[in-house]
PyMOL Python script that loads the backbone (N, CA, C, O; Angstrom):
from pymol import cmd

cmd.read_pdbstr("""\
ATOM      1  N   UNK A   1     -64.642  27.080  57.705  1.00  0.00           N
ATOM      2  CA  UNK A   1     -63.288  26.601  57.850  1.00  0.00           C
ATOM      3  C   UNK A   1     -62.887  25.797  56.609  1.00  0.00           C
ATOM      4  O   UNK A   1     -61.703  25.846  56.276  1.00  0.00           O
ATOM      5  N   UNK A   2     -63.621  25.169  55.994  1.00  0.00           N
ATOM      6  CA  UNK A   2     -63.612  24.396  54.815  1.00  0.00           C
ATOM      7  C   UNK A   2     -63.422  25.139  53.624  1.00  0.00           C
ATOM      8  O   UNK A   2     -62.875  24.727  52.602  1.00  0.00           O
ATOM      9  N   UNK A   3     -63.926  26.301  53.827  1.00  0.00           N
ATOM     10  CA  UNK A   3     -63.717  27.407  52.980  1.00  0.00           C
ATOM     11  C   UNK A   3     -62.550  27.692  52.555  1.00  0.00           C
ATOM     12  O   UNK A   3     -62.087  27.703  51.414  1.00  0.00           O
ATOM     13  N   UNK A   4     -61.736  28.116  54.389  1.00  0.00           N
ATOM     14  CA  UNK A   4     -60.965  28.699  54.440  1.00  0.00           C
ATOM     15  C   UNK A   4     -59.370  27.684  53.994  1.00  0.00           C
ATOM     16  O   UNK A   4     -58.341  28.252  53.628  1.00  0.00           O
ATOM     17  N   UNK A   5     -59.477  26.266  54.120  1.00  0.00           N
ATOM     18  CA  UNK A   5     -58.782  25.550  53.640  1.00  0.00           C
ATOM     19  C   UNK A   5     -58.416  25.256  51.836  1.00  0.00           C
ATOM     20  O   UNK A   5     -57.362  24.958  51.274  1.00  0.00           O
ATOM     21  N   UNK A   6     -59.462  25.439  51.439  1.00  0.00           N
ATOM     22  CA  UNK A   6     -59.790  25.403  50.207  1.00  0.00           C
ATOM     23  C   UNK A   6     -59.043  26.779  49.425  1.00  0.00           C
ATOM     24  O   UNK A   6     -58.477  26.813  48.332  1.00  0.00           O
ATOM     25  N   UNK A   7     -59.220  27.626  50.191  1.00  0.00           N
ATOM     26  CA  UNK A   7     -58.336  29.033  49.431  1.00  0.00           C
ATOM     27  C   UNK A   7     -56.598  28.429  49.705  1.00  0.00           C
ATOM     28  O   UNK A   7     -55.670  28.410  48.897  1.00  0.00           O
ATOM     29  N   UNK A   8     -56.631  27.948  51.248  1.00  0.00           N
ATOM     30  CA  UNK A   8     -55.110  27.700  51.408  1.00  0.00           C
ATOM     31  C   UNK A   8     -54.630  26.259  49.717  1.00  0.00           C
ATOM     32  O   UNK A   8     -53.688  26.228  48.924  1.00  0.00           O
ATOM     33  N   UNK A   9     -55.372  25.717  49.831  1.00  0.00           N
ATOM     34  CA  UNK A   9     -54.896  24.599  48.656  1.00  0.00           C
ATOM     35  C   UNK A   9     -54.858  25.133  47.490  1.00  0.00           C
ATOM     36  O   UNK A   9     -53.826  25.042  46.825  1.00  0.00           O
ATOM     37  N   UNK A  10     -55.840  25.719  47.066  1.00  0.00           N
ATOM     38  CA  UNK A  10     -55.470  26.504  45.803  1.00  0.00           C
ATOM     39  C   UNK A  10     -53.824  27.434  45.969  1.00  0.00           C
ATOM     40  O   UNK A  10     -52.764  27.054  45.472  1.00  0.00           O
ATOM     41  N   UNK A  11     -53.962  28.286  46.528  1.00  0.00           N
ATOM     42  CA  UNK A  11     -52.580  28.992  47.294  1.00  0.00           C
ATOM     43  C   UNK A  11     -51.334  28.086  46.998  1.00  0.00           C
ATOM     44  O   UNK A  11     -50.352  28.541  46.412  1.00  0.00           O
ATOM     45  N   UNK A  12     -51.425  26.571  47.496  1.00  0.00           N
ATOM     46  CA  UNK A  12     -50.158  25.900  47.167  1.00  0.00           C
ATOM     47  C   UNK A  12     -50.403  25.335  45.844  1.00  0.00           C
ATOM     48  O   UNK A  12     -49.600  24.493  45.442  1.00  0.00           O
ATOM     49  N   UNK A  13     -51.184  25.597  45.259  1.00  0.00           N
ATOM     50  CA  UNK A  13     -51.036  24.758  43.655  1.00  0.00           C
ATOM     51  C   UNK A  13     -50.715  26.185  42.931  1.00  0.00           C
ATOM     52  O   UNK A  13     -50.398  26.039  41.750  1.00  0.00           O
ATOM     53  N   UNK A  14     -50.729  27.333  43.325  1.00  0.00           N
ATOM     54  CA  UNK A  14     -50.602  28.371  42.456  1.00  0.00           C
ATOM     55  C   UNK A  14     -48.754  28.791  43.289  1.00  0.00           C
ATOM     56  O   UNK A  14     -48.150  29.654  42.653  1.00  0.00           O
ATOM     57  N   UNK A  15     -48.411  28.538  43.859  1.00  0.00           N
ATOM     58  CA  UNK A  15     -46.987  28.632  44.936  1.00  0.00           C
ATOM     59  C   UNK A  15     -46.325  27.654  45.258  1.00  0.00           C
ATOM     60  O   UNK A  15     -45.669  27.869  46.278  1.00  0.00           O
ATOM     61  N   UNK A  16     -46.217  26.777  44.887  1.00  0.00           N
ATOM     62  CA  UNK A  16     -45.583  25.081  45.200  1.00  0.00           C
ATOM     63  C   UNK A  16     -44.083  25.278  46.318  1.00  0.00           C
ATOM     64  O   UNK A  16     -43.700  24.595  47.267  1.00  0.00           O
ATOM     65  N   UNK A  17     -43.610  26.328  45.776  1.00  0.00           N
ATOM     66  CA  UNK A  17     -42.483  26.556  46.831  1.00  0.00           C
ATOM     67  C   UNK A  17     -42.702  27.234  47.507  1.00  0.00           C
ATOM     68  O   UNK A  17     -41.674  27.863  47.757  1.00  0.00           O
ATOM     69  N   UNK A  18     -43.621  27.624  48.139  1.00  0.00           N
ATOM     70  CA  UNK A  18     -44.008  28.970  49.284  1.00  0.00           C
ATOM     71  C   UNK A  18     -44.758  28.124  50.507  1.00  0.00           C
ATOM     72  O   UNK A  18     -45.352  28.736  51.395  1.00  0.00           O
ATOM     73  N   UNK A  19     -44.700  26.981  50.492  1.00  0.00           N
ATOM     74  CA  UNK A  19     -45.536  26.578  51.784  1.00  0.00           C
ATOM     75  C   UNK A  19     -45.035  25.319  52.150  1.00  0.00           C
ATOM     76  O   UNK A  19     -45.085  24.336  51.410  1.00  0.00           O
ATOM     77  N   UNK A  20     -44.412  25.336  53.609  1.00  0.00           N
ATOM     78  CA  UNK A  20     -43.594  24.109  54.093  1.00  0.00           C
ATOM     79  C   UNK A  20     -44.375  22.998  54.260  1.00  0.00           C
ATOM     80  O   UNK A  20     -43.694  21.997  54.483  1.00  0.00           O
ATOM     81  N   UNK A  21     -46.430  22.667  54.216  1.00  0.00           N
ATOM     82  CA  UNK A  21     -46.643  21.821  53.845  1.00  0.00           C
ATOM     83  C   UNK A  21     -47.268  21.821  53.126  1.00  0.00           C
ATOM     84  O   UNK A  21     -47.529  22.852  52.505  1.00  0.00           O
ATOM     85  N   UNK A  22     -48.039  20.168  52.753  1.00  0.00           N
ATOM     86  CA  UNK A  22     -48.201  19.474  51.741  1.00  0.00           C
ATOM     87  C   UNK A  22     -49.905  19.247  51.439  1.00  0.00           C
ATOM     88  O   UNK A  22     -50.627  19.225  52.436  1.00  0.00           O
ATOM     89  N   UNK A  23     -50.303  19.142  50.591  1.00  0.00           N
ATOM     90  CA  UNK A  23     -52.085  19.170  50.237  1.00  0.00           C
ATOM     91  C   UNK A  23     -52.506  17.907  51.431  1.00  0.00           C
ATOM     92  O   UNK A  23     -53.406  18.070  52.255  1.00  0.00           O
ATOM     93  N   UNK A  24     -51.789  16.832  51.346  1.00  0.00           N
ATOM     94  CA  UNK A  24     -52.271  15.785  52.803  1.00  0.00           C
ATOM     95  C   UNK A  24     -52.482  16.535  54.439  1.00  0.00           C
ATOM     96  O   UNK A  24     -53.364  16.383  55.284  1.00  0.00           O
ATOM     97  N   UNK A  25     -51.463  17.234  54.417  1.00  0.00           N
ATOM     98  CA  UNK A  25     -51.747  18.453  55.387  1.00  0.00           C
ATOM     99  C   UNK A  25     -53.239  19.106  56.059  1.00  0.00           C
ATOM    100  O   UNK A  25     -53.763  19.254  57.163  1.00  0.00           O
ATOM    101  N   UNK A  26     -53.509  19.364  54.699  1.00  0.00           N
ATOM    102  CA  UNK A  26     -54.743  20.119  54.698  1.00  0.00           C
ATOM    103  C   UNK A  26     -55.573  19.536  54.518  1.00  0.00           C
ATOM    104  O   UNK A  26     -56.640  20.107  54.744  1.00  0.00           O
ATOM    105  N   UNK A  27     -55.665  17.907  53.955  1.00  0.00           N
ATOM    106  CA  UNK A  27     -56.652  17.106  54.056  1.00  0.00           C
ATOM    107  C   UNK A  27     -57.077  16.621  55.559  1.00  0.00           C
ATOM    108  O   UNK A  27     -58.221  16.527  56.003  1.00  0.00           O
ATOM    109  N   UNK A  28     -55.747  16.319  56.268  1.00  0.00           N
ATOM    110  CA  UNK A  28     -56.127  16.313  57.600  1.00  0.00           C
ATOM    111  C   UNK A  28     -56.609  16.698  58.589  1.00  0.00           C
ATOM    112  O   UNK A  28     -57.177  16.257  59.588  1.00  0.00           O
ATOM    113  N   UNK A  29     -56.257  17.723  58.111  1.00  0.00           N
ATOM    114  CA  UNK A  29     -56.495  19.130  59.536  1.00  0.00           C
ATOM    115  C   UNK A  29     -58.113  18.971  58.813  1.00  0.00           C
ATOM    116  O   UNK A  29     -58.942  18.949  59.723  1.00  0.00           O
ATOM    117  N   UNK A  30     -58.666  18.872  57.641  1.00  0.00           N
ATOM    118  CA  UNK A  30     -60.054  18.832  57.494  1.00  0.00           C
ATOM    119  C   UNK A  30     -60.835  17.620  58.521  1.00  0.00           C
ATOM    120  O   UNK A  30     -61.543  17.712  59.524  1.00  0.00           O
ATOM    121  N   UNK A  31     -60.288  16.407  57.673  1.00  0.00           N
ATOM    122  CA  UNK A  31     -61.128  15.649  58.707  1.00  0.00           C
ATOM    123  C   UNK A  31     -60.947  15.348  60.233  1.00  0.00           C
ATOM    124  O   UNK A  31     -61.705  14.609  60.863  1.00  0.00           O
ATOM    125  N   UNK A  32     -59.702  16.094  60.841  1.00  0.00           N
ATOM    126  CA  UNK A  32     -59.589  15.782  62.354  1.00  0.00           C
ATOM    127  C   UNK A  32     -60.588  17.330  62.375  1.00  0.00           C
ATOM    128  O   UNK A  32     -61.125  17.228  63.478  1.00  0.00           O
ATOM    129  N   UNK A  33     -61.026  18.464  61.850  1.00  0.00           N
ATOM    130  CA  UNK A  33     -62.124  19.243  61.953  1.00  0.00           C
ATOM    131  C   UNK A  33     -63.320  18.981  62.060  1.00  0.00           C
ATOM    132  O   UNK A  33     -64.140  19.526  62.799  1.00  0.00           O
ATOM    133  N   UNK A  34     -63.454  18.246  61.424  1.00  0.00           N
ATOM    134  CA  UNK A  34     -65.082  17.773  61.528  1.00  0.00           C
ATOM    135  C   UNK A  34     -65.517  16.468  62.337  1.00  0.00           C
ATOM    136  O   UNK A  34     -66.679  16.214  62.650  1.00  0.00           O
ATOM    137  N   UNK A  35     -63.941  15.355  62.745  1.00  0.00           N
ATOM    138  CA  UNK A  35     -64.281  14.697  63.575  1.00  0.00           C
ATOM    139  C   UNK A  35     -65.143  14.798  65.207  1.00  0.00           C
ATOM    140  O   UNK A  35     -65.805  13.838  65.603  1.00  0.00           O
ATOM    141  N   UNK A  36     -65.037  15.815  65.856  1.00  0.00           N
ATOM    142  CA  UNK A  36     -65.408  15.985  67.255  1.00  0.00           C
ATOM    143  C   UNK A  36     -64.356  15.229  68.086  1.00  0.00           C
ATOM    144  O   UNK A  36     -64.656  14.990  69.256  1.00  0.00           O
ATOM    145  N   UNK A  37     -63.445  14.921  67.733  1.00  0.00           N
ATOM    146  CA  UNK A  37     -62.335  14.410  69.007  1.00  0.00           C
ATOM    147  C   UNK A  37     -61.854  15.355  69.426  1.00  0.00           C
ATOM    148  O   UNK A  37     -61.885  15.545  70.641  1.00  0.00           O
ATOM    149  N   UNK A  38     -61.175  16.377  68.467  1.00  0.00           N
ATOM    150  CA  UNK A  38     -60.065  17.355  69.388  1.00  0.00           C
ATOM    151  C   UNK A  38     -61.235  18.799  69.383  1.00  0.00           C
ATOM    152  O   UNK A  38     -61.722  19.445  68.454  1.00  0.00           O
ATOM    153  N   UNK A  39     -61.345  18.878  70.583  1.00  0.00           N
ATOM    154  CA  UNK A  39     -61.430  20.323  71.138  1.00  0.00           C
ATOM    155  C   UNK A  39     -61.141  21.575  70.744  1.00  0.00           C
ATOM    156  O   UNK A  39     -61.548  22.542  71.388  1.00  0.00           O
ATOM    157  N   UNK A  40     -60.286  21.722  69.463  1.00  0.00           N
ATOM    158  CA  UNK A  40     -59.881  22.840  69.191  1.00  0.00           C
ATOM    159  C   UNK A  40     -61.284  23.259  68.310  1.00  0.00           C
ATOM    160  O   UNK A  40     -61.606  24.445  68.374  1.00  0.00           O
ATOM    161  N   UNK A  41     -62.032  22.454  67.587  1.00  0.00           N
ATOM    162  CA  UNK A  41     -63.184  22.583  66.735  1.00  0.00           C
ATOM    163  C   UNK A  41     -64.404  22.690  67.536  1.00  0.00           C
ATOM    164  O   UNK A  41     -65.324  23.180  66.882  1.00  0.00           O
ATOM    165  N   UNK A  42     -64.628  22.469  68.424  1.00  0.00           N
ATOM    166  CA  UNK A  42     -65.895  21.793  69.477  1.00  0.00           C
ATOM    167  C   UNK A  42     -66.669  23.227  69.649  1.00  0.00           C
ATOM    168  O   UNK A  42     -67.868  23.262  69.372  1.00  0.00           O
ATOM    169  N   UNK A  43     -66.037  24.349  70.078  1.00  0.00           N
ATOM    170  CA  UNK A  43     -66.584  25.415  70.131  1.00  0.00           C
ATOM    171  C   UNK A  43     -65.918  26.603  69.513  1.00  0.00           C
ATOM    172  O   UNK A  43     -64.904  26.656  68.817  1.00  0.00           O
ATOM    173  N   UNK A  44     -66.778  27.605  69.957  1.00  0.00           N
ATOM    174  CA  UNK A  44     -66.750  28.617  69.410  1.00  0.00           C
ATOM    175  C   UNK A  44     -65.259  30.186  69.480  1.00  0.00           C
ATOM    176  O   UNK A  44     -65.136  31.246  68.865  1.00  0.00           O
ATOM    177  N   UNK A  45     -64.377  29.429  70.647  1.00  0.00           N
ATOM    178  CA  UNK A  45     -63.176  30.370  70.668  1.00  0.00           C
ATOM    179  C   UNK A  45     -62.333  29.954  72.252  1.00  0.00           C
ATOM    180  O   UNK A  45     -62.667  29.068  73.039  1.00  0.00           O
ATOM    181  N   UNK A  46     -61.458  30.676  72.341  1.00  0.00           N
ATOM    182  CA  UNK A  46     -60.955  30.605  73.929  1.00  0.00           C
ATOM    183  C   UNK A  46     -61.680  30.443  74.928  1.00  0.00           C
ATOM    184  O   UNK A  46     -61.156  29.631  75.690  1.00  0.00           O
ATOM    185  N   UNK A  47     -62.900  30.931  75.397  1.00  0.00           N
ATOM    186  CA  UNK A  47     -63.424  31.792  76.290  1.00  0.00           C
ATOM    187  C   UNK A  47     -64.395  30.241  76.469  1.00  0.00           C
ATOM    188  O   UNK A  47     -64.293  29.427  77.387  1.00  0.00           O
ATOM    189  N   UNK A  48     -65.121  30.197  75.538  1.00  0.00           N
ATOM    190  CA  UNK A  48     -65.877  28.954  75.454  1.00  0.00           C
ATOM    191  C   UNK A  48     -64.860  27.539  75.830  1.00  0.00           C
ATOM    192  O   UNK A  48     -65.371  26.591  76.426  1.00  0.00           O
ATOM    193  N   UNK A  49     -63.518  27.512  75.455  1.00  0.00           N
ATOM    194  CA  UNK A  49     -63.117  26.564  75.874  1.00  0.00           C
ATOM    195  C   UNK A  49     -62.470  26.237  77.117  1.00  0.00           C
ATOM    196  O   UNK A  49     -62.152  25.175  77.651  1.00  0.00           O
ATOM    197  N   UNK A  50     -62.337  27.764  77.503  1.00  0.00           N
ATOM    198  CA  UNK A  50     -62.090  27.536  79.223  1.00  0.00           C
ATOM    199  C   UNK A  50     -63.552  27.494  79.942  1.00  0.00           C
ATOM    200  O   UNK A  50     -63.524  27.100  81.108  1.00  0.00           O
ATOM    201  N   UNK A  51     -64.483  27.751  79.551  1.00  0.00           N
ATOM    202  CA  UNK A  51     -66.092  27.481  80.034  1.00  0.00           C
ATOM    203  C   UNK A  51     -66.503  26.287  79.912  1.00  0.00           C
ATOM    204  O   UNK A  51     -67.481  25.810  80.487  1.00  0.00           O
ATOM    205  N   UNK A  52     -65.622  25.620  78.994  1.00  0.00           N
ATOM    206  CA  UNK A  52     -66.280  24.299  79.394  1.00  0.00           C
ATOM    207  C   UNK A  52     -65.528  23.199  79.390  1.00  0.00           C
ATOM    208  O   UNK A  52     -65.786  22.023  79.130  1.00  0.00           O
ATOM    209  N   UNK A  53     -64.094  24.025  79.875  1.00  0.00           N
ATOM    210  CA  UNK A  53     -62.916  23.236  80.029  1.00  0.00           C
ATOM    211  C   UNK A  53     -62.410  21.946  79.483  1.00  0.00           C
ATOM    212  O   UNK A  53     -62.105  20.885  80.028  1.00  0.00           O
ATOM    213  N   UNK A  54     -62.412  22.424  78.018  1.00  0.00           N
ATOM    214  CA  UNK A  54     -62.106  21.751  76.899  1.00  0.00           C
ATOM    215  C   UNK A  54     -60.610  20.538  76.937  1.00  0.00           C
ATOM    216  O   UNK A  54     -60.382  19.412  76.496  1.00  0.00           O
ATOM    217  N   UNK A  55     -59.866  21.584  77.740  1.00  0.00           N
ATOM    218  CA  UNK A  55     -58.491  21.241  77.873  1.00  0.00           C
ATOM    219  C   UNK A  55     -58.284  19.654  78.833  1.00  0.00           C
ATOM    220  O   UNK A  55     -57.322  18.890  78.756  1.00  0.00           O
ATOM    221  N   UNK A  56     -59.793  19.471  79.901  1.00  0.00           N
ATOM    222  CA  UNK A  56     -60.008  18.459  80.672  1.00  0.00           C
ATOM    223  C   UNK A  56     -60.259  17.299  79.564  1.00  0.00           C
ATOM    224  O   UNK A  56     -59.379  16.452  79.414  1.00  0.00           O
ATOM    225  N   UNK A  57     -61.387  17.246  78.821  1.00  0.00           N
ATOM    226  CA  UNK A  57     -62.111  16.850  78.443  1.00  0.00           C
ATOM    227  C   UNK A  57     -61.484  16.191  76.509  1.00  0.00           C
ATOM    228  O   UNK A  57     -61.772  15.134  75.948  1.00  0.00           O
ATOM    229  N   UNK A  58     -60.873  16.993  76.166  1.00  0.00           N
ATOM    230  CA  UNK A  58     -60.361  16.630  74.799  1.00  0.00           C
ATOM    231  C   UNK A  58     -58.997  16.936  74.523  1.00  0.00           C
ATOM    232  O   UNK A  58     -58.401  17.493  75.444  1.00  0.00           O
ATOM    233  N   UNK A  59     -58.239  16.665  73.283  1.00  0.00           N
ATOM    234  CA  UNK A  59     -56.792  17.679  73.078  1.00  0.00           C
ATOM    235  C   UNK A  59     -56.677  18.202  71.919  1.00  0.00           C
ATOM    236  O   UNK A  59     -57.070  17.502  70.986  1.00  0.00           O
ATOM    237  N   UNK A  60     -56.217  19.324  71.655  1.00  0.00           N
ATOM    238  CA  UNK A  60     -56.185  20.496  70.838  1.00  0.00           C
ATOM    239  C   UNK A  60     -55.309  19.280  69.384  1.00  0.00           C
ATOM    240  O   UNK A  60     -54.623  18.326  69.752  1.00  0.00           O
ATOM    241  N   UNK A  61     -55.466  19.498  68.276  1.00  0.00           N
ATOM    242  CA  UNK A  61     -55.216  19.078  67.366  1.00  0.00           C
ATOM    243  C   UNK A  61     -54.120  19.696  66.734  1.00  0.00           C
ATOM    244  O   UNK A  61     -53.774  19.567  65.560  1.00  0.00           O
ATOM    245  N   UNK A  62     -53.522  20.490  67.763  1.00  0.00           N
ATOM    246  CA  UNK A  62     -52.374  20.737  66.894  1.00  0.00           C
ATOM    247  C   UNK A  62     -51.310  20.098  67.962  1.00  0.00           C
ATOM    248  O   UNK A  62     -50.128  20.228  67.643  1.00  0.00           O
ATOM    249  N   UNK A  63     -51.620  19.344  69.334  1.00  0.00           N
ATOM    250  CA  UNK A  63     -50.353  18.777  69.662  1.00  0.00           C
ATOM    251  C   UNK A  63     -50.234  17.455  68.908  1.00  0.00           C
ATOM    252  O   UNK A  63     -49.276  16.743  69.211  1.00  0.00           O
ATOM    253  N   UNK A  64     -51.063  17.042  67.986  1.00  0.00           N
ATOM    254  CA  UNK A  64     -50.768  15.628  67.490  1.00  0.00           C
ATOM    255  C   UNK A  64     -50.420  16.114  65.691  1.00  0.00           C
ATOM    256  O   UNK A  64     -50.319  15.277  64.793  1.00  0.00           O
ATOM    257  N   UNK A  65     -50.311  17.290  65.529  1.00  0.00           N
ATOM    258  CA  UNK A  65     -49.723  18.050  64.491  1.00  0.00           C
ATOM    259  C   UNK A  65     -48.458  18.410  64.400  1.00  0.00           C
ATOM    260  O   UNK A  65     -47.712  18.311  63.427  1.00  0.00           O
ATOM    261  N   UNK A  66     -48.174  18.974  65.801  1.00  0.00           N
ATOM    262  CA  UNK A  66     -47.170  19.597  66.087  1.00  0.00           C
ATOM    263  C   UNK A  66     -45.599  18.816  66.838  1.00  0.00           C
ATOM    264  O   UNK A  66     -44.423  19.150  66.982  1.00  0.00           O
ATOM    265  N   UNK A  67     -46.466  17.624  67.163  1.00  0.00           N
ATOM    266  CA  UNK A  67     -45.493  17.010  67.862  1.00  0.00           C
ATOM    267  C   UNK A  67     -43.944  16.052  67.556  1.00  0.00           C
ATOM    268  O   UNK A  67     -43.735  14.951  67.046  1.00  0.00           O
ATOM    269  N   UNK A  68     -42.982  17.200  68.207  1.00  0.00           N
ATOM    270  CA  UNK A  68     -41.484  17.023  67.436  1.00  0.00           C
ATOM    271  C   UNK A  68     -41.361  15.161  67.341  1.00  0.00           C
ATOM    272  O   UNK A  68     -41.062  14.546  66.318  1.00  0.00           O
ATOM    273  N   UNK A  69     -41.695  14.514  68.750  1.00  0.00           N
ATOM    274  CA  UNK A  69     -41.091  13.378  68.223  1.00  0.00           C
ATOM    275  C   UNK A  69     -42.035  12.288  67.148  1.00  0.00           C
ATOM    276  O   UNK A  69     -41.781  11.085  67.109  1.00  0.00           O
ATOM    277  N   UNK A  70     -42.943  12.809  66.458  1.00  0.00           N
ATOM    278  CA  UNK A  70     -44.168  12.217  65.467  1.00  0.00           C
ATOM    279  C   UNK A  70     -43.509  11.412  63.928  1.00  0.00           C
ATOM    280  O   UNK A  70     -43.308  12.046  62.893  1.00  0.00           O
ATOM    281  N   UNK A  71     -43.308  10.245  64.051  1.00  0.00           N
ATOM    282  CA  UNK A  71     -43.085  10.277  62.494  1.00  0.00           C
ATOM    283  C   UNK A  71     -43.839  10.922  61.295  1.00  0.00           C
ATOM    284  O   UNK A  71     -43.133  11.439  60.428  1.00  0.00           O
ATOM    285  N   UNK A  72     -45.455  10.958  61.114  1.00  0.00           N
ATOM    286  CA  UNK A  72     -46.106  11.402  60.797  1.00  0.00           C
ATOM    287  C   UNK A  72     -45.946  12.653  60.362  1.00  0.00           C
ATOM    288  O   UNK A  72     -46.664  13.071  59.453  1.00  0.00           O
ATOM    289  N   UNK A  73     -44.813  13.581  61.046  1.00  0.00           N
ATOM    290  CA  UNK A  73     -45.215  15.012  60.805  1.00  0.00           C
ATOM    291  C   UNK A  73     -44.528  14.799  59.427  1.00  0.00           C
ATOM    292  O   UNK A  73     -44.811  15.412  58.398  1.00  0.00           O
ATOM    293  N   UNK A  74     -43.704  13.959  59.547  1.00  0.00           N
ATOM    294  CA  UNK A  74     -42.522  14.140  57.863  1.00  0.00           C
ATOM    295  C   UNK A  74     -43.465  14.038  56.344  1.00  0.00           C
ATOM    296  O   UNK A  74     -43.159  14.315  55.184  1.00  0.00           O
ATOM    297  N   UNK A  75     -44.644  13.545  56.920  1.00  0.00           N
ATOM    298  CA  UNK A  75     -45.479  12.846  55.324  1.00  0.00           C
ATOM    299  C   UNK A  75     -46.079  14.385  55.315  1.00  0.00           C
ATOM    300  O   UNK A  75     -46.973  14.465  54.473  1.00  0.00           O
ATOM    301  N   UNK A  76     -45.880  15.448  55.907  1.00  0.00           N
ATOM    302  CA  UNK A  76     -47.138  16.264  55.862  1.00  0.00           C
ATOM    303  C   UNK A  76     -46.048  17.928  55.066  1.00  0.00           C
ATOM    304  O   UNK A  76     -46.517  19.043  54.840  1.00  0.00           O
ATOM    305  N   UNK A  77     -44.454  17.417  54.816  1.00  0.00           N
ATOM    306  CA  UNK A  77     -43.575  18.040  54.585  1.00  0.00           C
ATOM    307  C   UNK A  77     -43.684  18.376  53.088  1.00  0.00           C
ATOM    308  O   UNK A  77     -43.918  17.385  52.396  1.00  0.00           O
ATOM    309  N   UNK A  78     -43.547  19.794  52.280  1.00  0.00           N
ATOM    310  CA  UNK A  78     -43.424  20.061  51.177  1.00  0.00           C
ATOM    311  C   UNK A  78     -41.932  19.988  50.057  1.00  0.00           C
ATOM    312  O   UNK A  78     -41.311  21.037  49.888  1.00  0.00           O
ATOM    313  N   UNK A  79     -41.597  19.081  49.562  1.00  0.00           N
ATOM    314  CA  UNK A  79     -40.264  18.791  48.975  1.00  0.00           C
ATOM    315  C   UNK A  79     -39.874  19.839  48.569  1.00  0.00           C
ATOM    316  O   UNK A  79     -38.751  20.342  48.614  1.00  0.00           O
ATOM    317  N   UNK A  80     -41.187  20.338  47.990  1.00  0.00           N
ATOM    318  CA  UNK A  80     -40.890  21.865  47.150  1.00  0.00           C
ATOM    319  C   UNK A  80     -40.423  22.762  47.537  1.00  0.00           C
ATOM    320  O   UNK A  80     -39.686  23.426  46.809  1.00  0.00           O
ATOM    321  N   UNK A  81     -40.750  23.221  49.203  1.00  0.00           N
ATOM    322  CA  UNK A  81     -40.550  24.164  49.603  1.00  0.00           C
ATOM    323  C   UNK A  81     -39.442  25.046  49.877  1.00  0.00           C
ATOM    324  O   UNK A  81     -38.448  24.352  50.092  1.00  0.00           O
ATOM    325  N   UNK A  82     -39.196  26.217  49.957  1.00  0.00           N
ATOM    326  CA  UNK A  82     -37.940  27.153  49.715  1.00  0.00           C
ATOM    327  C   UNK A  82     -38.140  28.424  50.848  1.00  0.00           C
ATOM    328  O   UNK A  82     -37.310  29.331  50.911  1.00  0.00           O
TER     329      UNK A  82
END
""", "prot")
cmd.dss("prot")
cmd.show_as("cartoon", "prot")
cmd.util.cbc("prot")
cmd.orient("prot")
């Protein structure tokens, strides 16, 4: 996954206007990845997370990403973007 972030950052330094967010973005989503709080990382796919009913137990990291009323989401915004 670290991998796969790492291609996305390069991607916005080679596209500055092609991606609505920002390199802090992707710093985050790294370390709420490797933290173990949100559930979306914990296992291995859907199937596993209704097996061990993830949804009880932790919350998916993209409602504290995603969430409209967040001040937070604005710092994660690309000025550049088009």
């Amino acid at each position: 996954f670290l991998q796969f972030l790492a291609c996305v950052w390069h991607l916005t330094q080679q596209f500055p206007c092609a991606f609505e967010f920002n390199g802090d973005f992707l710093l985050d989503l790294h370390r709420r990845s490797v933290s173990g709080i949100y559930g979306t990382f914990c296992v291995n796919g859907p199937r596993d997370r209704a097996d061990f009913q993830m949804h009880l137990k932790t919350v998916a990291v993209w409602d504290s990403f995603l969430d409209p009323g967040a001040v937070v989401q604005k710092q994660y915004l690309n000025p550049l973007y088009k």
